[in-house]
C-alpha positions as CSV (number, residue, x, y, z in Angstrom):
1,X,0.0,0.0,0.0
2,X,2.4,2.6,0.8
3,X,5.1,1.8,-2.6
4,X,2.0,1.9,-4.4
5,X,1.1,5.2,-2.7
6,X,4.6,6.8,-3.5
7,X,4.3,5.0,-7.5
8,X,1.2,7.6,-7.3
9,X,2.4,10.5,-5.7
10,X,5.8,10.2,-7.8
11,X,3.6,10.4,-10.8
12,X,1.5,13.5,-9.8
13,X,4.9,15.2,-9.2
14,X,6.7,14.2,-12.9
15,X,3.2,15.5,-14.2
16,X,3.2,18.7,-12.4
17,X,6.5,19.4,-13.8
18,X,5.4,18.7,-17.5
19,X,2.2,20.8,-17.0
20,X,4.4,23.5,-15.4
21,X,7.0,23.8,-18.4
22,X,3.5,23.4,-20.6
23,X,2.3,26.3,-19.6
24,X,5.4,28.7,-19.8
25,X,6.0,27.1,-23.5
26,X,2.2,27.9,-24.0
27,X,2.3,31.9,-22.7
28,X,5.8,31.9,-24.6
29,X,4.1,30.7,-28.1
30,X,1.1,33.4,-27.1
31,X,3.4,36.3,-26.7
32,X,5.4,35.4,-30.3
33,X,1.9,34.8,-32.3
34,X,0.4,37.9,-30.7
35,X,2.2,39.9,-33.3
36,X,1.8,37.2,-36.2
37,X,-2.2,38.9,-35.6
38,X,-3.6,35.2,-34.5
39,X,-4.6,36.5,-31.6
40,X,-7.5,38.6,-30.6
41,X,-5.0,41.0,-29.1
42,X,-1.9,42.8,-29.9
43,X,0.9,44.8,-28.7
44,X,0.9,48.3,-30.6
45,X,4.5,48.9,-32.5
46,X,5.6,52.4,-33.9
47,X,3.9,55.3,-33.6
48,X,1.6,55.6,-36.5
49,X,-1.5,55.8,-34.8
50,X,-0.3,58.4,-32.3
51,X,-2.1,59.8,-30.2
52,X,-5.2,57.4,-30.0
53,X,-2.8,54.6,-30.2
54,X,0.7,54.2,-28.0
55,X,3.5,52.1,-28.9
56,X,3.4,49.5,-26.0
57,X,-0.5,49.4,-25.2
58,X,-2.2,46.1,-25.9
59,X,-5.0,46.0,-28.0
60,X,-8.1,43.9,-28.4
61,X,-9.5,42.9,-31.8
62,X,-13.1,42.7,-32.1
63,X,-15.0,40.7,-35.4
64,X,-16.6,42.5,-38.0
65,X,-18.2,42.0,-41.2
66,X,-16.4,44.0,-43.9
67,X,-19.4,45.0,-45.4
68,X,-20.4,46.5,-41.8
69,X,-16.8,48.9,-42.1
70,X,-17.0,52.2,-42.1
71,X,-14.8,55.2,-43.1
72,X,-13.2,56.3,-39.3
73,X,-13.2,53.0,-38.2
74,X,-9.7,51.5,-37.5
75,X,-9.0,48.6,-38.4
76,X,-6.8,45.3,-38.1
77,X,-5.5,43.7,-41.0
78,X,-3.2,41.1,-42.1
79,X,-0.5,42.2,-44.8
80,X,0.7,40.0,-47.7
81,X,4.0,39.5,-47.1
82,X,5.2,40.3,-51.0
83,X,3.7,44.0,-49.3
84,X,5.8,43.2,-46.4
85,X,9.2,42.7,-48.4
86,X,8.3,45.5,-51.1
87,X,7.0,48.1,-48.3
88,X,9.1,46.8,-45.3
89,X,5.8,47.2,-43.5
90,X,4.8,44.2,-40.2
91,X,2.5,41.4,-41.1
92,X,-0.5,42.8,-39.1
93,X,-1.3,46.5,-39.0
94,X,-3.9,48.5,-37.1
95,X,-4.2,51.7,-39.4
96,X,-7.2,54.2,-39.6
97,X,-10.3,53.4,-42.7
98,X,-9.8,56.4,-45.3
99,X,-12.1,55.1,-47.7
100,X,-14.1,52.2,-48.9
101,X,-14.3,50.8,-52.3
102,X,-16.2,48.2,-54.1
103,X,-14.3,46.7,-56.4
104,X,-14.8,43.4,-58.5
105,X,-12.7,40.9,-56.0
106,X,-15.4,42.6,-53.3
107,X,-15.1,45.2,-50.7
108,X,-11.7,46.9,-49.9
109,X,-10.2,49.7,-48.2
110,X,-7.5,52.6,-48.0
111,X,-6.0,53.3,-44.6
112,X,-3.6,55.5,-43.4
113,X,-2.2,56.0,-40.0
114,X,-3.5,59.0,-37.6
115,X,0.2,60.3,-37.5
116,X,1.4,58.8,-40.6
117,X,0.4,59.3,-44.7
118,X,-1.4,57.0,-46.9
119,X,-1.0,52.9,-46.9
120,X,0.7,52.6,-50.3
121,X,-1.7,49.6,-51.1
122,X,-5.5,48.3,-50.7
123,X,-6.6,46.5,-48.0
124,X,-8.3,43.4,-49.1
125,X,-11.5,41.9,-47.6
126,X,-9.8,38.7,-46.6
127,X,-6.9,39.7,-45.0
128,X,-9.9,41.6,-42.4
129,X,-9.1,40.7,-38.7
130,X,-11.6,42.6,-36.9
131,X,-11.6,46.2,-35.6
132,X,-9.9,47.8,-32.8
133,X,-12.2,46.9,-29.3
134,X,-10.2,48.2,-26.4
135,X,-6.5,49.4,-25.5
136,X,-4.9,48.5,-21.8
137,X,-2.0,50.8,-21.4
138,X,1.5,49.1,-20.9
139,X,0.5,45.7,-21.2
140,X,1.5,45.4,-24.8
141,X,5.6,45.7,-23.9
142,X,6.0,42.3,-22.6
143,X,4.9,40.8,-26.0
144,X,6.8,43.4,-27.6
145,X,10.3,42.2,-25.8
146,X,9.7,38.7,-26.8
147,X,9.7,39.3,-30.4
148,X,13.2,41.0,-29.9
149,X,16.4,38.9,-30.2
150,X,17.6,39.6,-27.0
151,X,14.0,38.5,-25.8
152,X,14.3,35.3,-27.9
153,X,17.5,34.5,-26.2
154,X,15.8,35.4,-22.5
155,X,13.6,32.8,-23.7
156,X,15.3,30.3,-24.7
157,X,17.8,30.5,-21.7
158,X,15.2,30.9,-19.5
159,X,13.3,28.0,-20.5
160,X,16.5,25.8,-20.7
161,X,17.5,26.6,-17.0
162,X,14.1,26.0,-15.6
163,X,13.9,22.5,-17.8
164,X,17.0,21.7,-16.0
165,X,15.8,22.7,-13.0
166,X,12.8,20.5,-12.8
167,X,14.3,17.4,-14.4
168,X,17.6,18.1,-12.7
169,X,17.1,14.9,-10.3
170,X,16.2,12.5,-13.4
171,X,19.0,14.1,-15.6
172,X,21.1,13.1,-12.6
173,X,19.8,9.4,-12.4
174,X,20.1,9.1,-16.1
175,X,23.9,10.2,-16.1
176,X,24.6,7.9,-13.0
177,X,23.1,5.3,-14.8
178,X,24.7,5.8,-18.5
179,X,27.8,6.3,-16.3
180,X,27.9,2.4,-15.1
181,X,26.7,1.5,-18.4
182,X,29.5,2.5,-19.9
183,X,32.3,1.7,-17.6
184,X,30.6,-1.1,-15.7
185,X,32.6,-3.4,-17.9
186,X,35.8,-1.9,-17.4
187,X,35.3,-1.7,-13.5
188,X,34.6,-5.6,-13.4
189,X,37.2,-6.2,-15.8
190,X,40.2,-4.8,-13.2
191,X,38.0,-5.9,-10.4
192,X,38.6,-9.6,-12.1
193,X,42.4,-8.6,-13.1
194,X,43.4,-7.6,-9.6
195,X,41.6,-10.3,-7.5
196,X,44.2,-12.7,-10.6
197,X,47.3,-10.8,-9.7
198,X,46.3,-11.5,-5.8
199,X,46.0,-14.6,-6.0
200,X,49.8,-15.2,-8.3
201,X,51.0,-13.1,-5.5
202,X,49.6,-15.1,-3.0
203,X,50.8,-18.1,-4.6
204,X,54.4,-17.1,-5.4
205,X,54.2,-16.0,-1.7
206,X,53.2,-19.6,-0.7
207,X,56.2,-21.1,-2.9
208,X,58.8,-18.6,-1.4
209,X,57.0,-20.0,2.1
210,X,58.2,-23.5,1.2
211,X,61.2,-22.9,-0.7
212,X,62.4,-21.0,2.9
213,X,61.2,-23.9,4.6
214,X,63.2,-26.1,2.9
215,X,66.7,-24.1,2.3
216,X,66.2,-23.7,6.8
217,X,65.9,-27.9,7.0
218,X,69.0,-27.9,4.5
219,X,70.9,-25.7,6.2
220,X,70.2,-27.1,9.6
221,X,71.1,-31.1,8.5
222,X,74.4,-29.3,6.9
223,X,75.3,-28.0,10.4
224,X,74.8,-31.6,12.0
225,X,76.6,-33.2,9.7
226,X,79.2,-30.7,10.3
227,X,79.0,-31.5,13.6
228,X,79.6,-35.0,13.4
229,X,82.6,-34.8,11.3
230,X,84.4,-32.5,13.9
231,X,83.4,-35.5,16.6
């Protein structure tokens, strides 16, 4: 009852520690898509939406039909990234409704920033992610640090240490174990040579024993028969 009580217990832990690391991947891979605009929320970056927008403010998106857009409205959009690479513009963009066209691929839009000019393209109905909803102040820097390289290095080193942290005991148990794996062999191998070399010593020894024994019984019937000459 109580081994099978610790097998439990032992198994709650290891899954704690795997949910744990979960989650901090999860919040990680939340924080880097935020910007990709696959989330219904967003860090604002650069200041062409100043002053209704500010660079470090997180913004909710909220759905809307594109039909239902309307000139004033700002707007969240994805861009294309041959717009990207021609424009050097981000892949989402939250950028002020100028006008509204219909054209024959549907409805479509020019934007422009509040503190910047004209988009130099039109926004398509599909790339539509919604409009802007709400803005919390300062909440937006976080997300904005991990898309940084020095914030993808804080979170890669970050997670690493805390990986090693949690498995740090198994890592340990594993390396003890690959350890006598490996030179288990060679420890029972000298184990086996030395007890060999004891025992040849401890024969050798038992010759010399009787070798001594023998050279004293010489030596003593030499100095008898000596003895019994000089008589």
């Amino acid at each position: 009852m109580g081994q099978a009580l610790i097998f439990i217990l032992n198994k709650l832990y290891r899954f704690k520690r795997a949910l744990t690391l979960l989650v901090i991947v999860a919040i990680c891979v939340v924080g880097f898509m935020t910007v990709r605009g696959t989330m219904p929320f967003m860090p604002v970056f650069g200041t062409s939406m100043e002053p209704v927008l500010h660079t470090g403010n997180l913004i909710t998106i909220k759905e809307k039909a594109p039909d239902e857009v309307e000139v004033g409205d700002i707007i969240v959009f994805n861009v294309p990234s041959a717009i990207q690479d021609y424009y050097n513009y981000p892949p989402v963009v939250a950028h002020r409704v100028k006008e509204v066209r219909d054209t024959e691929f549907g409805i479509a839009w020019r934007t422009k920033g509040d503190n910047t000019g004209e988009d130099p393209f039109t926004v398509r109905a599909n790339d539509l992610r919604g409009v802007v909803n709400h803005q919390i102040p300062f909440l937006g820097f976080p997300f904005l640090f991990l898309q940084s390289q020095q914030g993808l290095m804080f979170v890669i080193v970050s997670l690493a240490l805390f990986a090693l942290y949690l498995y740090a005991n198994d890592l340990s148990r594993g390396g003890q174990k690959v350890h006598r794996g490996i030179f288990a062999p060679v420890i029972e191998e000298s184990q086996r040579s030395s007890e060999t070399l004891a025992q040849r010593i401890e024969s050798q020894e038992k010759g010399m024993e009787v070798t001594q024994q023998a050279l004293t019984s010489f030596a003593a019937a030499i100095a008898e028969y000596a003895e019994h000459l000089k008589s």
